[in-house]
Structures are given as structure tokens and as C-alpha cells.
Backbone and ligand atoms as CSV (ligand in chain L), in Angstrom:
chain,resi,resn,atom,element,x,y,z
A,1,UNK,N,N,-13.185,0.943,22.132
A,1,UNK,CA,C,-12.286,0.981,20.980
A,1,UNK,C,C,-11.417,2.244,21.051
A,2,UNK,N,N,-10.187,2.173,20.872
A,2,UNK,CA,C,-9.326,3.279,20.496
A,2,UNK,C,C,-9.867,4.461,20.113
A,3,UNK,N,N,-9.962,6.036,19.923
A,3,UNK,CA,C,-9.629,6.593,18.987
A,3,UNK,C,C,-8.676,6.532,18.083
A,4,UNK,N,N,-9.456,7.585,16.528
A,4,UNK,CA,C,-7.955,6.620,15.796
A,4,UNK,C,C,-8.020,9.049,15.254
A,5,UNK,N,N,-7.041,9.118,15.278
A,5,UNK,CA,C,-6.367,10.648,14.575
A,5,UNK,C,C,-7.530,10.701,12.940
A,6,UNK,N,N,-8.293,11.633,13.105
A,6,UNK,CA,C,-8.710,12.171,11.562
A,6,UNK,C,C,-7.167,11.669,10.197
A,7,UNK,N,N,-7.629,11.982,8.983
A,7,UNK,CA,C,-7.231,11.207,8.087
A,7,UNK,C,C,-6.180,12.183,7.521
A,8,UNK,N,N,-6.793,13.907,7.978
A,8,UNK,CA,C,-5.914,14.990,7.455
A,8,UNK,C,C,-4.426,14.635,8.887
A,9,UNK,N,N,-4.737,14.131,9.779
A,9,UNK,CA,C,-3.344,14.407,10.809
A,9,UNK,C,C,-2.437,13.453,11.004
A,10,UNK,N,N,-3.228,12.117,10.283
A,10,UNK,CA,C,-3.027,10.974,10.452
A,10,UNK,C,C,-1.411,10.426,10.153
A,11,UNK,N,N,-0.574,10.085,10.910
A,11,UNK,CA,C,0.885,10.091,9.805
A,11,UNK,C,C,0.945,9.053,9.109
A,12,UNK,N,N,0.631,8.054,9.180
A,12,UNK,CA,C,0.139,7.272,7.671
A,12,UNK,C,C,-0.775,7.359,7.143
A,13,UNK,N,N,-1.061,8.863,6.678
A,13,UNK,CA,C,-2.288,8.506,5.403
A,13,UNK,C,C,-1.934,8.260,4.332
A,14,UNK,N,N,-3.022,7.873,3.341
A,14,UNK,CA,C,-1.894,7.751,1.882
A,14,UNK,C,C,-3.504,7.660,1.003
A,15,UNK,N,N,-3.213,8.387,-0.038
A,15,UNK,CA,C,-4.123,7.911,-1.361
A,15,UNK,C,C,-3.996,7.308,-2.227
A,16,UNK,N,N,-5.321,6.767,-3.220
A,16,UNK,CA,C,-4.312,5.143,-3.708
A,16,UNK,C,C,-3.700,5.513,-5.082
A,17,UNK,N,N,-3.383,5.058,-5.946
A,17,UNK,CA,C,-2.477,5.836,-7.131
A,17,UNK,C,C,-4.137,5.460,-8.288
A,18,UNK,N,N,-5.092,4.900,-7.805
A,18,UNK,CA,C,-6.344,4.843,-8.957
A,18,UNK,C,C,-7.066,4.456,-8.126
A,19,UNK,N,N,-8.553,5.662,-8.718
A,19,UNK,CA,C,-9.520,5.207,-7.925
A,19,UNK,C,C,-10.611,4.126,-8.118
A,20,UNK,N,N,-10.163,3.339,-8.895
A,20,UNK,CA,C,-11.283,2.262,-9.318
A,20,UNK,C,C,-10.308,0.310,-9.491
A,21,UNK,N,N,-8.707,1.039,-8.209
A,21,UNK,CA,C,-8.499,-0.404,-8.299
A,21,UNK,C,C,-7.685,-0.891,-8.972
A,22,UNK,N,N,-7.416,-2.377,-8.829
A,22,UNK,CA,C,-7.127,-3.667,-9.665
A,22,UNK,C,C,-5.851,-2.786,-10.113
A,23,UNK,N,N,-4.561,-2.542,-9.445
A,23,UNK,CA,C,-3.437,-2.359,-9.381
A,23,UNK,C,C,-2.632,-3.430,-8.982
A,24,UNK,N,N,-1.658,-4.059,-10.386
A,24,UNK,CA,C,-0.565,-5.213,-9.953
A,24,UNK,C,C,0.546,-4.835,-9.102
A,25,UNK,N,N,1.208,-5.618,-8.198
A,25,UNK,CA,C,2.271,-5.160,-7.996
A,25,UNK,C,C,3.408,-4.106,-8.265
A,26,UNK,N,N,3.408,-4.910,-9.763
A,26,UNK,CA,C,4.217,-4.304,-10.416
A,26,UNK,C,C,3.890,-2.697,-11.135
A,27,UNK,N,N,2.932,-2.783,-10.971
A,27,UNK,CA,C,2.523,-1.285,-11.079
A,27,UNK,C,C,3.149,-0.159,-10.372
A,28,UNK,N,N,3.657,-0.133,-9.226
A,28,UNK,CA,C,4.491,0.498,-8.708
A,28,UNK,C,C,5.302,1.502,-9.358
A,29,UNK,N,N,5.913,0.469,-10.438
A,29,UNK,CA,C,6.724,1.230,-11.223
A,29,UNK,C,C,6.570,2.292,-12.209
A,30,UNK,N,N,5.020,2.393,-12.282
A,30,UNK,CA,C,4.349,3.521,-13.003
A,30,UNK,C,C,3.660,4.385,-11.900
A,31,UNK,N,N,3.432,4.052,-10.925
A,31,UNK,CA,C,3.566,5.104,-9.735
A,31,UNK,C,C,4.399,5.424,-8.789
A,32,UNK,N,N,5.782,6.063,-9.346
A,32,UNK,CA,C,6.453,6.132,-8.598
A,32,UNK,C,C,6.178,7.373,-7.246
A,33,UNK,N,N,7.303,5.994,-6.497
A,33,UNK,CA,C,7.087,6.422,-4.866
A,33,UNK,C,C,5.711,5.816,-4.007
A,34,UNK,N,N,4.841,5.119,-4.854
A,34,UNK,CA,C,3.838,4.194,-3.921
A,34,UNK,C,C,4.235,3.296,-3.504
A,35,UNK,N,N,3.535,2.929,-2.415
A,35,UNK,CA,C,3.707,1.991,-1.597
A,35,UNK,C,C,2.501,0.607,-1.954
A,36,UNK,N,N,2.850,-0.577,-1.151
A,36,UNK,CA,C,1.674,-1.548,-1.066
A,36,UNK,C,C,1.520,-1.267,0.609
A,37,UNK,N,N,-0.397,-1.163,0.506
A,37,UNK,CA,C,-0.513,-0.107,2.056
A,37,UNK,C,C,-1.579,-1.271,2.168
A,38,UNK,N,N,-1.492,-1.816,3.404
A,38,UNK,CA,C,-2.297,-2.613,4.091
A,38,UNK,C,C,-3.184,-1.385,5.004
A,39,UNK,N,N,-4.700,-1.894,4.917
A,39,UNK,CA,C,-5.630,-0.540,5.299
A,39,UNK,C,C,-6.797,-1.473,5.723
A,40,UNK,N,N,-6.937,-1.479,7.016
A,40,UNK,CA,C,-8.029,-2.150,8.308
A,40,UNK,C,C,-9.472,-1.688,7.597
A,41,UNK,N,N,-10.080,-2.647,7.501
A,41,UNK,CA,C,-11.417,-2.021,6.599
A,41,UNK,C,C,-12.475,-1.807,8.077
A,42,UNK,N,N,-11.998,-2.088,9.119
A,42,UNK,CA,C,-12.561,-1.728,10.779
A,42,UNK,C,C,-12.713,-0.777,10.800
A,43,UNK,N,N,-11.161,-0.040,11.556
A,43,UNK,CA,C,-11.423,1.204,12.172
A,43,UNK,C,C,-10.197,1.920,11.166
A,44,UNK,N,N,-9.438,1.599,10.125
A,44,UNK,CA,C,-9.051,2.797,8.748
A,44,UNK,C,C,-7.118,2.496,9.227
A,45,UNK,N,N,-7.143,1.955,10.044
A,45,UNK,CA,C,-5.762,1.873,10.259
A,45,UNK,C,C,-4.509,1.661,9.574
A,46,UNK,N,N,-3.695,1.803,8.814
A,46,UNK,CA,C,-2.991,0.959,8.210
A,46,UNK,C,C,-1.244,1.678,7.676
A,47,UNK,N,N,-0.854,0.906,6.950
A,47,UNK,CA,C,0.869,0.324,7.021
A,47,UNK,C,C,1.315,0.572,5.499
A,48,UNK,N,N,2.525,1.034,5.333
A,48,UNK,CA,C,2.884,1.141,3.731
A,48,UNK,C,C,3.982,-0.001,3.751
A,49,UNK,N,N,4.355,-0.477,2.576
A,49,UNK,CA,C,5.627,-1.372,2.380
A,49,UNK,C,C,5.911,-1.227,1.250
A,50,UNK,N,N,7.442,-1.680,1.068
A,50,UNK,CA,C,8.111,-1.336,0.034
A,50,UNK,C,C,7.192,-2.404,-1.048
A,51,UNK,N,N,7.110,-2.181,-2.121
A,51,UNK,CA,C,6.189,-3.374,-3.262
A,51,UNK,C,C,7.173,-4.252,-3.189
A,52,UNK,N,N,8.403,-3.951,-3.998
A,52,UNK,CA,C,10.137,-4.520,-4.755
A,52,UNK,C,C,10.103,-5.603,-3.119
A,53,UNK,N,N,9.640,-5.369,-2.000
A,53,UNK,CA,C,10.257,-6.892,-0.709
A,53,UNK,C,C,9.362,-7.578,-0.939
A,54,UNK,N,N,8.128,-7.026,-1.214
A,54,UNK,CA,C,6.510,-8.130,-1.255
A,54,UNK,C,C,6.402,-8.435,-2.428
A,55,UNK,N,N,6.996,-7.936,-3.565
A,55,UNK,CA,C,7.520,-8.983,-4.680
A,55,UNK,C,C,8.164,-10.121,-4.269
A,56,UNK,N,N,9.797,-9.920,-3.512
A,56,UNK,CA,C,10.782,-10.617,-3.663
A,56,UNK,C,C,10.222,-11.891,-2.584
A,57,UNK,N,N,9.464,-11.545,-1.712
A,57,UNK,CA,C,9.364,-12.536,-0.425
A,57,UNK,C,C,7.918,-13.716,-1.317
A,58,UNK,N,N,7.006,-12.545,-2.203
A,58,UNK,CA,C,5.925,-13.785,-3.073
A,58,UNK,C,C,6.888,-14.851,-3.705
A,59,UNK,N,N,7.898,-14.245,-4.616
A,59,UNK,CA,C,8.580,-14.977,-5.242
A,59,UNK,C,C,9.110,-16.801,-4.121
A,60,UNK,N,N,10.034,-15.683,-3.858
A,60,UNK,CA,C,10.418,-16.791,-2.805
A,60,UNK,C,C,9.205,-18.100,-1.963
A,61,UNK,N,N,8.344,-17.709,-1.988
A,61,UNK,CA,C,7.114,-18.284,-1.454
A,61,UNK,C,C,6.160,-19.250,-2.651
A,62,UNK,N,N,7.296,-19.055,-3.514
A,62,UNK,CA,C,6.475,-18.941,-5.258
A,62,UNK,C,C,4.949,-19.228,-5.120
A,63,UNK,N,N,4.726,-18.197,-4.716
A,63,UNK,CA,C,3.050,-17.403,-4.072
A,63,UNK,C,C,3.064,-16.158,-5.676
A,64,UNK,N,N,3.376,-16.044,-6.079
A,64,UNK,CA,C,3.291,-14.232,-7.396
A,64,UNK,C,C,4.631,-13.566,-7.331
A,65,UNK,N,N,4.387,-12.762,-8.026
A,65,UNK,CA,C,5.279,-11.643,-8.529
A,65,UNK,C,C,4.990,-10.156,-8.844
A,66,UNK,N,N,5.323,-9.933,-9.843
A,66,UNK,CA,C,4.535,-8.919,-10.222
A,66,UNK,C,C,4.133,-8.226,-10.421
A,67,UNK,N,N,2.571,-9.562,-10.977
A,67,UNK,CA,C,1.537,-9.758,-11.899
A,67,UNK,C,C,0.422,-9.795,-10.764
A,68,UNK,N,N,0.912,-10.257,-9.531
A,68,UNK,CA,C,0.340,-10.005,-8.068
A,68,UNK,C,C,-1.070,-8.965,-8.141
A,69,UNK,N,N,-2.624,-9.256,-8.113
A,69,UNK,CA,C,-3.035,-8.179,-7.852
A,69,UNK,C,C,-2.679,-7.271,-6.316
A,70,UNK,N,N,-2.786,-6.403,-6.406
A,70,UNK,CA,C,-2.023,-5.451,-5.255
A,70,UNK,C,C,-3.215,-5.791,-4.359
A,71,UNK,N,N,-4.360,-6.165,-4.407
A,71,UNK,CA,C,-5.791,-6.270,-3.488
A,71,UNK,C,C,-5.243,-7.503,-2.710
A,72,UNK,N,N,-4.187,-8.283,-3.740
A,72,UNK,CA,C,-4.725,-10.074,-2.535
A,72,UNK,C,C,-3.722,-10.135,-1.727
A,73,UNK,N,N,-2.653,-8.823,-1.427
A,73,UNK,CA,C,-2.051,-9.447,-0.598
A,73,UNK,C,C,-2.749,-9.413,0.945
A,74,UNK,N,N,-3.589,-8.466,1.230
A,74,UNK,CA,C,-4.995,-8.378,2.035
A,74,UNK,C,C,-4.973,-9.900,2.910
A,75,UNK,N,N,-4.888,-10.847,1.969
A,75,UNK,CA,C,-5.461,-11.945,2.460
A,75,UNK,C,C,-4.161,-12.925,2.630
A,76,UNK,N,N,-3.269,-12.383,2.719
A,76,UNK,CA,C,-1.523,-12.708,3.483
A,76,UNK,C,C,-1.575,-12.454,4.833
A,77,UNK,N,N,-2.387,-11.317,5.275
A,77,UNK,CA,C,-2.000,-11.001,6.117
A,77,UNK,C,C,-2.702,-11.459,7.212
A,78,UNK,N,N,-1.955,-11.887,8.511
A,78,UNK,CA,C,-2.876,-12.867,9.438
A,78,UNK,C,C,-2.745,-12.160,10.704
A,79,UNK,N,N,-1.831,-11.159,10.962
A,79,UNK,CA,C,-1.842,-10.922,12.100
A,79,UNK,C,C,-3.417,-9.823,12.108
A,80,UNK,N,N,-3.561,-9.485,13.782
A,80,UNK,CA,C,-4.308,-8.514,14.367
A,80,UNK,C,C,-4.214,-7.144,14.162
A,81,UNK,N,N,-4.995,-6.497,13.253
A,81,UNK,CA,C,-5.135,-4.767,13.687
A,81,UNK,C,C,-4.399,-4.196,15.371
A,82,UNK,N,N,-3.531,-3.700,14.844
A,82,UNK,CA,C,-2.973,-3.189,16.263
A,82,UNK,C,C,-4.050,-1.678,16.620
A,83,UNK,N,N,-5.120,-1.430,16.017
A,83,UNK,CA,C,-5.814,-0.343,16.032
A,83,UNK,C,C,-7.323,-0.943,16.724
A,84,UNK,N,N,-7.498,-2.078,16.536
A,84,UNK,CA,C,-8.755,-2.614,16.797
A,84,UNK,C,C,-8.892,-3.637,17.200
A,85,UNK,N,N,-7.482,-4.648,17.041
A,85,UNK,CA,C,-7.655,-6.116,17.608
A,85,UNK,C,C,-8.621,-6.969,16.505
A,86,UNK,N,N,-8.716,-6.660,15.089
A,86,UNK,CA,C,-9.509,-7.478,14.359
A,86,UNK,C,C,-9.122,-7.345,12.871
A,87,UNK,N,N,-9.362,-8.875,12.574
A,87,UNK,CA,C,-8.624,-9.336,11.262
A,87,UNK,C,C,-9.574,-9.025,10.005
A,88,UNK,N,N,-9.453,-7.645,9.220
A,88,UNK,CA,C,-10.209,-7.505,8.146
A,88,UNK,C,C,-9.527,-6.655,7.296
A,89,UNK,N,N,-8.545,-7.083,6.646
A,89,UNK,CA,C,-7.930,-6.104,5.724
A,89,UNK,C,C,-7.730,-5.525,3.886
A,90,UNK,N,N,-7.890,-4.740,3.601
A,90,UNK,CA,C,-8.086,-4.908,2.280
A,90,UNK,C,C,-6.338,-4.076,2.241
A,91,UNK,N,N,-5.887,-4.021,0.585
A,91,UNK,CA,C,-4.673,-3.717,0.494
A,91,UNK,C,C,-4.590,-3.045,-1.108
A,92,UNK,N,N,-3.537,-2.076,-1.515
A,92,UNK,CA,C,-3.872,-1.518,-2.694
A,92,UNK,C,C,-2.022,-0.813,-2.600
A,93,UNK,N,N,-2.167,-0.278,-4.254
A,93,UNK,CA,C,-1.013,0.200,-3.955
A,93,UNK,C,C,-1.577,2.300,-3.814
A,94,UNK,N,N,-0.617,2.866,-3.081
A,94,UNK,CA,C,-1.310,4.010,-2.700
A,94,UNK,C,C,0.041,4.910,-2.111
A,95,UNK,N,N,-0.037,6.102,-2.412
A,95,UNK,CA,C,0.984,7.468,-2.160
A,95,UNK,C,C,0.695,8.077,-0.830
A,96,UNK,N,N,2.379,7.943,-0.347
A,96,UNK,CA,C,2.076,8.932,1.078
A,96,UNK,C,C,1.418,10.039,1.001
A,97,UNK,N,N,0.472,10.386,1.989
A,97,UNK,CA,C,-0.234,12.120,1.409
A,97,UNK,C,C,0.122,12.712,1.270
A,98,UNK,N,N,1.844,12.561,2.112
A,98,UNK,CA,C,2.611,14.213,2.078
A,98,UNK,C,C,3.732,14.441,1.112
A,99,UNK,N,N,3.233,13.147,0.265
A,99,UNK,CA,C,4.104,13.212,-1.345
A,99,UNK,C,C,3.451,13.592,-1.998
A,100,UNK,N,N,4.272,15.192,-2.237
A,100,UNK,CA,C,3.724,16.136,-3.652
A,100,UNK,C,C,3.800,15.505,-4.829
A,101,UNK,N,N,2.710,16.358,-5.555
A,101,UNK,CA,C,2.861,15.939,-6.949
A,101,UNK,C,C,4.030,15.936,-7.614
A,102,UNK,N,N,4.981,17.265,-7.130
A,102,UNK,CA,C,5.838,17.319,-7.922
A,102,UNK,C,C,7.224,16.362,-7.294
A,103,UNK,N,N,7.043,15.950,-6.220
A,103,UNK,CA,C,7.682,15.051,-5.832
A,103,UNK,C,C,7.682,13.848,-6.658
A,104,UNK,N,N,6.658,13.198,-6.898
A,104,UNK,CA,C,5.989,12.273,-7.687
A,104,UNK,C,C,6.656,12.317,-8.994
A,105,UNK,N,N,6.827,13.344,-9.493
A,105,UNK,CA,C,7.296,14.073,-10.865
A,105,UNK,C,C,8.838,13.379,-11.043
A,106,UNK,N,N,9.358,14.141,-9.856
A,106,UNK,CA,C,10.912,14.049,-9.769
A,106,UNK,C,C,11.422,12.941,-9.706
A,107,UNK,N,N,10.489,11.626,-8.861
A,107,UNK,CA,C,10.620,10.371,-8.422
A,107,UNK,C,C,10.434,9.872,-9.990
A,108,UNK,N,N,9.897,9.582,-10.835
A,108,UNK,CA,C,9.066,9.513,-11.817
A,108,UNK,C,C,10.510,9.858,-13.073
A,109,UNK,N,N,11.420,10.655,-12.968
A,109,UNK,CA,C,12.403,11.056,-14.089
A,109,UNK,C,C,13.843,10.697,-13.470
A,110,UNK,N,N,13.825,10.038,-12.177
A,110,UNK,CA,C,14.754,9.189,-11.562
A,110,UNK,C,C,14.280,8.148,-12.308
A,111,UNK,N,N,13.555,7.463,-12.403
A,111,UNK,CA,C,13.185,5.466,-12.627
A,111,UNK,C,C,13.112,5.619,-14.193
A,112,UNK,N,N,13.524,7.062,-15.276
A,112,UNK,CA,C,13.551,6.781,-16.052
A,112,UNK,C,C,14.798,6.859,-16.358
A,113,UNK,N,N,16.112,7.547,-15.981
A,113,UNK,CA,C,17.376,7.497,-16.359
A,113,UNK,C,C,18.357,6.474,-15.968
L,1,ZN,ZN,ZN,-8.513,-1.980,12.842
């Protein structure tokens, strides 16, 4: 199996915007600057995406919106771990690591004006 980079060096790390979960889609919009992060429950690997396309493409699919829990898109996803070669993914919405708080802040008084 691969090595995979510790989690502090990692350039996609990300933490999730709550630690106990069950984040809609649309939640996004109260965490600004998160992403929907597909995360290999294997070997930790994983991918950010814009929420606002994986809204627009559910829609279109009239698959959700959203009201989307942010966990099921997990189970959209069919391709292979490019980290491990194996299909096990969970998904959440979650902040680049190297977005400051006060970044967060600033992002946060943009989406209100
Ligand atoms: Zn993997």
C-alpha cells in the first residue's frame, strides 16, 4: 500500500465544520468557505468540492438539493480510491486546515452583504 503524508503536511487536510455530523448540503452557507470533502475511510485520503455544483448536478439528477444530508453523497461515489484502489467512502461538509479562523470570519461578512 502507498504511504499516505501525516495529516499536519497533508495538502488536503480539512476539519469538518461539526463534530457530531448530520450536516445538509445546504449548510455550507452557515459555514462559510467549506467544502463537501469526500474522505477514504481506508487509508484517510480525500477531495474537497464546491457544495453550490453537488447541489446543482443532485438537482439535475432530481437525486436532492439542499436538504441533501452531506454524509450520502459518500454513496454517489463509485469510482476507486486513487490512494488505495478501494471503494469505501464516507463524506461531510469540512474546512480547508489552512483556513483561518479569521478567514472564516471575513468569508462569513462577504455572504452577508
Ligand atoms: Zn483509500
Amino acid at each position: 500500500m502507498p504511504s499516505h503524508p501525516s495529516a499536519a503536511n497533508h495538502p488536503h487536510a480539512f476539519r469538518p465544520v461539526s463534530a457530531t455530523g448530520g450536516a445538509t448540503l445546504g449548510d455550507h452557507r452557515k459555514y462559510p468557505g467549506s467544502r463537501l470533502v469526500i474522505t477514504c475511510s481506508l487509508c484517510g485520503w480525500s477531495k474537497g468540492y464546491n457544495p453550490e455544483r453537488i447541489v446543482e448536478r443532485l438537482r439535475q439528477l432530481k437525486a436532492g438539493g439542499h436538504a441533501t444530508p452531506a454524509g450520502a453523497i459518500a454513496r454517489r461515489v463509485a469510482w476507486n480510491c486513487p490512494g488505495c484502489h478501494r471503494v469505501k467512502w464516507r463524506s461531510d461538509l469540512a474546512w480547508p486546515a489552512d483556513l483561518s479562523p479569521r478567514e472564516v470570519k471575513r468569508l462569513a461578512s462577504l455572504y452577508r452583504n
